[in-house]
C-alpha angles and dihedrals in degrees: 000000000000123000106251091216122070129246115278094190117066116195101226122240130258088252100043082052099054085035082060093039094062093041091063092045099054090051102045085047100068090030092059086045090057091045095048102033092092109051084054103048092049108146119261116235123227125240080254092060092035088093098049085057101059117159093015114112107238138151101241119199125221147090128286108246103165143352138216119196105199097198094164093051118090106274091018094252120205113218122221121196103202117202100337124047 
């Protein structure tokens, strides 16, 4: 025997579905852009503010004028002067 009502609930098409699918797409893509933009955009620090920014993690230009290899210091650093000796 057949249900009298009709069906409130319609299975989508394959179509209507992709169709969904790239609509979604085209709008978390320039969403996560915006998201992840600025961590990647974050200012590089000369070698002169390199040494107001000390224990911070941060990628320093310059050019590698002299090194110092501290062998007898704990973990063994090695020291870069960047720019000026």
């Amino acid at each position: 025997m057949k249900p009298s009502h009709s069906t409130l609930f319609v299975q989508p098409g394959r179509s209507s579905l992709l169709l969904w699918m790239l609509l979604c797409l085209i709008v978390a893509l320039p969403l996560a852009t915006l998201i992840i933009e600025p961590a990647l955009a974050q200012k590089k620090p000369s070698a002169a503010e390199a040494k107001d920014r000390v224990g911070e993690t941060a990628t320093v230009c310059g050019s590698v004028v002299s090194t110092r290899y501290a062998a007898s210091t704990k973990g063994q650093p090695t020291f870069l002067n960047l720019d000026k000796p």
